[in-house]
C-alpha positions, 0 to 999 in steps of 0.5 A, spaced: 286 512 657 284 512 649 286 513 643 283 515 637 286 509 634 283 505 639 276 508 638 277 506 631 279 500 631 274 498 637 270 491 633 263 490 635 261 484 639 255 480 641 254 485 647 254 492 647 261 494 651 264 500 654 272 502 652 273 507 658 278 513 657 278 518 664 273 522 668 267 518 667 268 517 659 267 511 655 266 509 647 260 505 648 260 500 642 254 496 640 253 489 637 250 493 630 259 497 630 255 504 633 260 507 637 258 513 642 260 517 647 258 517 654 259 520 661 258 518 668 257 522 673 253 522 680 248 528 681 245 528 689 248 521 689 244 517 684 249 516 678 247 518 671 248 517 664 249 523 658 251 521 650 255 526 648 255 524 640 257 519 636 264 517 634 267 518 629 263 525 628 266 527 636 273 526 636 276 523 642 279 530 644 272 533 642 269 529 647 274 530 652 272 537 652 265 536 652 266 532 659 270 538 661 265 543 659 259 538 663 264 537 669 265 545 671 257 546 670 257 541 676 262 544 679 258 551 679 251 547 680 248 549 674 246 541 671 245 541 665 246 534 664 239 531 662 239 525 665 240 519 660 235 513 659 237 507 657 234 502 653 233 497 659 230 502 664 226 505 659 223 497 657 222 496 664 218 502 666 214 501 660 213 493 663 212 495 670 206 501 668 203 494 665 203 490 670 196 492 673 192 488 666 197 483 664 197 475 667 202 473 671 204 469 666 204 473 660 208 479 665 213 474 665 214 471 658 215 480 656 221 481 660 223 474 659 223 475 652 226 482 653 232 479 658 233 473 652 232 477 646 234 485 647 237 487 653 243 484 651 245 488 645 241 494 646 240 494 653 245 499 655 244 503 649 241 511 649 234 510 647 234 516 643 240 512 639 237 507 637 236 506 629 231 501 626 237 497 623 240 496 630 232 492 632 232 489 625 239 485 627 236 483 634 229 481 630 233 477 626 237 473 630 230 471 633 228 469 626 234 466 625 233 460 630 226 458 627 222 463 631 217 466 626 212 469 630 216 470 637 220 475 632 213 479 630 211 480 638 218 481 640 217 488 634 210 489 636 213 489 644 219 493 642 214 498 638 209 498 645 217 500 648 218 506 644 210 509 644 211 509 651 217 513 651 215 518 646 209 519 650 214 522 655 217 526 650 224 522 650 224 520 643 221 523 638 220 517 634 218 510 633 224 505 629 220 499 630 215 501 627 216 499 619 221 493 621 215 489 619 217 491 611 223 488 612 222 481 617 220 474 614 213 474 616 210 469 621 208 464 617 202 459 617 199 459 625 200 452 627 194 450 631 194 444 636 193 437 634 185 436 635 180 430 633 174 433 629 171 427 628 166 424 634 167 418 633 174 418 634 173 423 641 169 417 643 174 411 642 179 416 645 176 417 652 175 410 652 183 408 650 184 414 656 181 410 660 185 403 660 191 407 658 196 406 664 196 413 669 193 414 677 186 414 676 185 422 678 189 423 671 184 419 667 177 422 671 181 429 670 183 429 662 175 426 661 173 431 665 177 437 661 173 433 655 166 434 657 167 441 660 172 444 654 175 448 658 183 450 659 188 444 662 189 449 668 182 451 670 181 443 672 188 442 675 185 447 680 178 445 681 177 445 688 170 442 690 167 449 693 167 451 686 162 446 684 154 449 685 150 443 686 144 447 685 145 453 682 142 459 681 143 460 674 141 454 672 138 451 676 142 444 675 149 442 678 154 447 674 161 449 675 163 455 678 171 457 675 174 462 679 177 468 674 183 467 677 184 461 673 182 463 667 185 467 662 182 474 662 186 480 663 190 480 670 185 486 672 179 481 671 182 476 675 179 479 682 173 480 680 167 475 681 162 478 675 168 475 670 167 468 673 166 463 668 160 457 668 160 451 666 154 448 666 155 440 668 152 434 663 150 428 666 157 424 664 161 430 667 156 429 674 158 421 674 167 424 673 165 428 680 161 423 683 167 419 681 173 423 684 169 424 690 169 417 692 177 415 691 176 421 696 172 417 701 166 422 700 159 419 697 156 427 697 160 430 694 156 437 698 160 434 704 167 434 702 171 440 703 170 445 699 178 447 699 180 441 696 183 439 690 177 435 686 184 432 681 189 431 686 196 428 685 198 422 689 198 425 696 192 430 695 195 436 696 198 438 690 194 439 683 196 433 678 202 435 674 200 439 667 204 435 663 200 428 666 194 429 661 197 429 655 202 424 657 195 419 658 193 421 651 200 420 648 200 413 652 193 412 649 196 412 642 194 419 640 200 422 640 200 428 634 193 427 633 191 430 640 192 435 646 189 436 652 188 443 649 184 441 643 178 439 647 177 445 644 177 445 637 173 439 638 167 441 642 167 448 637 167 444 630 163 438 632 158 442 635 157 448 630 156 442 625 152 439 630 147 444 632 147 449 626 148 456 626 144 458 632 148 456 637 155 459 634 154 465 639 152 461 645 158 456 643 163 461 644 161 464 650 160 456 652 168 457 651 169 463 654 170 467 648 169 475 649 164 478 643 169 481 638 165 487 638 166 491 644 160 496 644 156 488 645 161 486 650 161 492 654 152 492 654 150 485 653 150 482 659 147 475 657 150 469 658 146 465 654 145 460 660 140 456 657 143 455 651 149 453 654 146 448 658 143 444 651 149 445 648 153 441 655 148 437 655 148 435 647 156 435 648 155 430 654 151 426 650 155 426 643 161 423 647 158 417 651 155 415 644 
């Protein structure tokens, strides 16, 4: 059993930890040295969770008489034990209710980041006992490793955690709100290392293409350059998705399913948010390329569930490191990623084609207007400026 020597001489650790006393009590202490009183119980055999004040403001022996008090209430049948929420289950729940609109992916690195970076300290922590002091030491320990923006996210998450407990009336308010006076700041946004200049794109793909890789790797990273679109969306690329013919254009073009695209995940099964590439010559030549180291001449008769970028079987994507592994082997390590064909087609064909093309350029990316009234109405895909600017895009690579 406890005393209240022991209370106070109870020191924080890097976790939050219980000191138990009897009947369910414990003095739950937390990394930031906050020391509150709580009580265990089960009520139709679920166990829950009451805060019956702070130490040293409840004395050890006052907070045995509370957990009298709450005991005999339950012995009578009156529960007057609002049941406790944590922290973590509080961030869970917030984390489930969004599942339905983010990416798998981006599903995953929230609670990832909140596991690493939160549940840890404040985890088992009343939400209503959280202070913003308590969340700046969390943050700054992020900050403290180098990691300037994950910090902002993490507050802006921790902010979103807090919104959506005040909507269900278990906090009154938000301490995350105002961390941002107190934190570091991002810093400048480091962007990917990408080639503006076309003279140096082309000396690239041609190094690329007597660089040492299986040749489904160099095919994929030329493609990737004269498609600019993201690295997963050519790693996937099966051959139904290719029109040969298509509809829209006219012309060959390609068809990227919303499901590797990076879209909303309530947008990723759905067809009206696919993306299309219309395909230049040189890209047609990649496909007619690829299509012969898999013995076909017409690329209409390959099976259309077929990777069209294979890695040496054939029934596995190339990996997602393999084209940057190429470029590096090519002698542009730190000059150019696989994801800065996208910089590349931007900046040089916004010069290129001048500011009447700019609206047509993103949408070639698959950028969504920032105004969403447009967004909402404009269903124009700009097909035929689109179809020039691939077309010029082809021509500027192939020199």
């Amino acid at each position: 059993m406890l005393t209240n020597a022991a209370a106070k001489a109870a020191q924080p650790l890097s976790r939050a930890h219980k000191l138990y006393d009897s009947g369910g009590l414990f003095l739950l202490v937390t990394p930031a040295g906050t020391k509150s009183w709580r009580l265990k119980y089960r009520r139709a055999g679920r166990e829950q969770l009451k805060t019956l004040g702070r130490f040293p403001d409840v004395n050890l022996a006052q907070a045995r008489t509370l957990r009298d008090q709450a005991k005999q209430d339950l012995a009578r049948g009156v529960d007057q034990l609002e049941q406790l929420r944590s922290f973590a289950d509080i961030a869970r729940a917030w984390h489930a209710h969004n599942l339905a609109r983010w990416s798998p992916v981006h599903a995953d690195d929230v609670i990832a980041g909140l596991e690493r970076d939160v549940f840890p300290a404040i985890g088992a922590m009343p939400i209503g006992d959280i202070r913003p002091s308590e969340l700046l030491q969390l943050i700054r320990r992020v900050e403290a490793r180098g990691c300037r923006a994950t910090a902002s996210r993490l507050r802006q998450r921790l902010s979103a955690v807090f919104g959506f407990a005040i909507a269900q009336d278990l906090v009154a308010a938000d301490p995350a709100a105002q961390l941002g006076r107190a934190m570091t700041g991002t810093g400048l946004v480091q962007p990917h290392p990408a080639l503006i200049d076309i003279a140096e794109c082309r000396a690239l793909l041609h190094a690329c293409e007597f660089a040492r890789a299986n040749l489904h790797v160099r095919l994929a990273s030329r493609f990737l350059a004269l498609t600019a679109v993201r690295l997963d969306a050519v790693r996937g690329m099966r051959w139904g998705e290719i029109e040969w013919s298509c509809m829209d254009t006219g012309r060959p073009a390609w068809r990227v399913p919303p499901a590797r695209m990076k879209l909303a995940r309530a947008k990723k099964g759905e067809a009206r948010f696919a993306h299309l590439v219309p395909l230049s010559a040189p890209a047609l030549a990649v496909l007619v390329a690829a299509a012969e180291i898999q013995g076909q001449r017409d690329g209409m008769s390959i099976d259309p569930e077929h990777l069209v970028f294979a890695a040496r079987g054939g029934a596995a994507p190339i990996g997602r490191g393999s084209i940057g592994a190429l470029i590096a082997r090519a002698g542009y390590q730190g000059r150019h990623v696989p994801h800065g064909w996208r910089s590349s087609f931007s900046t040089i064909l916004n010069d290129d084609l001048g500011p009447d093309f700019r609206a047509a350029i993103d949408r070639a990316l698959a950028h969504s207007p920032k105004d969403k009234v447009e967004a909402a109405y404009n269903r124009s895909g700009m097909i035929d400026q689109r179809t020039a600017i691939f077309n010029r895009w082809g021509e500027l690579l192939a020199g």
